[in-house]
N, C-alpha and C positions, 0 to 999 in steps of 0.2 A: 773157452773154459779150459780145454787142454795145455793152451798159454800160460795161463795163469798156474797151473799145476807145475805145469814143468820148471815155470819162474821161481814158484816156494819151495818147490824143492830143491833150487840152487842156491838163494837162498838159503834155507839150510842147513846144507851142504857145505858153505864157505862159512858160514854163522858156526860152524862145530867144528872148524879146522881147526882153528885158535887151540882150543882146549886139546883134539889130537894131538897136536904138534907139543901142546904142552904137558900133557901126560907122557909122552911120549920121550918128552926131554927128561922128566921125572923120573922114567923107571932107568934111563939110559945115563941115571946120575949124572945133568947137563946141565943142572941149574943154579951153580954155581957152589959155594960154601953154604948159604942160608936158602934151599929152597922153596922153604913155608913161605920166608917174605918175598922170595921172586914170583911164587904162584896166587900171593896175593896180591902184589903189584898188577900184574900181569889180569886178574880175573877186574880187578877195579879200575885200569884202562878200559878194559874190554866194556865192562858197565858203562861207562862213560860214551863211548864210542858208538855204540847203538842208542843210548838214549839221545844224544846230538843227530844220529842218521836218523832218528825215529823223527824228530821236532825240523829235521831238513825236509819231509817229505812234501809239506805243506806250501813250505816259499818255493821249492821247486816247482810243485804242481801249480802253483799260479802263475808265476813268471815265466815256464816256459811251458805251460800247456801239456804239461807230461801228466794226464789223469790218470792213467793203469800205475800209475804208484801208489794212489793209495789202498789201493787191494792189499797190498804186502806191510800196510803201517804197523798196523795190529802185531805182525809175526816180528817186526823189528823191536816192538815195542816189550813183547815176551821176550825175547829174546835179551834185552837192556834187564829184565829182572831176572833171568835166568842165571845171567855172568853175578849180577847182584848178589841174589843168592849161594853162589857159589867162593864170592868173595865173601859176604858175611861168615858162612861155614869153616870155609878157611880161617878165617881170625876165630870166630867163636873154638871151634872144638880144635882143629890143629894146631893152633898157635898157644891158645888158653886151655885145651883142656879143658873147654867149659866150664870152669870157674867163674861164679857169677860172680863171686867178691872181689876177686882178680880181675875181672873186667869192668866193675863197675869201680873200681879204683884206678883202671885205664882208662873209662873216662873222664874221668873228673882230674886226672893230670895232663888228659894230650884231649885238649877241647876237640881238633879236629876228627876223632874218634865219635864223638857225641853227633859231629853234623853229620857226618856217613850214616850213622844211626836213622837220625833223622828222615835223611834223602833218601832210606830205604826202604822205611813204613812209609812215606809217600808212595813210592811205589806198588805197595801189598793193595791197595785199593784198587789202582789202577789195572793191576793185573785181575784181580778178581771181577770188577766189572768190565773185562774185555771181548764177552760172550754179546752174540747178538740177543739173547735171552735178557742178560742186563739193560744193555738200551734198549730194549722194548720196556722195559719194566721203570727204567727210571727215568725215562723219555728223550728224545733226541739234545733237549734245548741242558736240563740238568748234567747225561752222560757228559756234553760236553763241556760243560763249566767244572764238572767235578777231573777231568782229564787236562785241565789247563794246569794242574798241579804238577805234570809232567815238567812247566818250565822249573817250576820253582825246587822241585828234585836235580834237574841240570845245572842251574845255579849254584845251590848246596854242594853238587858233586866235583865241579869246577874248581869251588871255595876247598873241599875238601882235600882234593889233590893238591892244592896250590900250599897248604898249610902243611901239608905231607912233603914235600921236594927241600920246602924252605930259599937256598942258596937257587939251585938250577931251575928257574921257574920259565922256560923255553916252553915245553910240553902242556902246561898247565895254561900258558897266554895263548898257545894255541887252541886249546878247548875254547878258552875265553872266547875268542875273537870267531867262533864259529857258531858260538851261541848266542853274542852278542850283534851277527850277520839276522839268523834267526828270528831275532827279537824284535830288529828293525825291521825285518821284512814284513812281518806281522803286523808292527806298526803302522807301516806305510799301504799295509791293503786295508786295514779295517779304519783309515781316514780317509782313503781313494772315494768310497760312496759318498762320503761327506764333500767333499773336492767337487765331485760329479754334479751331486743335487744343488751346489752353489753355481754352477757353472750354466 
């Protein structure tokens, strides 16, 4: 048990360096000319980046028998809406001003604004039933069909960067290529039993 404490808190720990290092470059006027768009680049990698390590948890834990991860899915999983959140914020109120009309007139001319949208309130559920209170309440077999939503948030968020770079699409095929690892491995274990029971 002490294991496992000492793991989320590193954990963490590395999970909120990002943001130090980037606040950090903020106050030290480091972020270049535009720092509102570097610190929302920057919070919407980061979203990205934990939601893909949240959805690795699983093909790891089967292929190589590494169980004690998924103790930590959950805190990865917060952690992928917390940068979300932090990216939304950022565009909402520091970029916009909170202007609704301003933003709803940024969606409706830069479509990839609208799937960010999207892959974000996917997320608000997920985040909110990630108490074990909720899966008791909504039960083992629902929790998890309703959290399969998580791919379809990574996908969106993939599409959304990729529509965001435009020309330098390196960074975005890598997201691709790590969700699209993911998705096969998924595949390939939930046809394994089927494989099995013919054999």
């Amino acid at each position: 048990m002490n294991d496992v404490r000492f793991y989320k808190l590193l954990i963490g720990v590395n999970a909120l360096m990002p943001l130090g290092l980037l606040l950090f470059d903020w106050a030290s006027q480091r972020l270049g000319p535009n720092p509102i768009e570097f610190f929302l680049r920057a919070t919407g990698v980061l979203t990205l980046s934990f939601l893909l390590i949240t959805l690795a948890v699983t093909p790891l834990r089967k292929l190589f028998g590494w169980n004690q991860l998924i103790k930590y899915r959950r805190m990865l999983g917060l952690f992928a809406f917390f940068y979300g959140c932090l990216h939304l914020i950022t565009y909402s109120i520091f970029d916009k001003s909170l202007g609704l009309s301003t933003i709803a007139a940024d969606i409706v001319q830069r479509p990839f604004i609208a799937i960010g949208m999207i892959a974000f309130a996917l997320l608000v559920p997920l985040a909110i039933t990630s108490t074990n209170k909720m899966v008791k309440r909504l039960g083992g077999k629902n929790w998890a069909r309703l959290h399969k939503l998580t791919y379809v948030a990574a996908i969106l968020g993939v599409i959304h960067f990729w529509m965001i770079v435009k020309s330098d699409i390196l960074y975005p095929a890598l997201f691709g290529v790590v969700l699209a690892a993911s998705l096969l491995a998924r595949l390939m274990w939930l046809k394994r039993p089927a494989v099995q029971k013919a054999s």
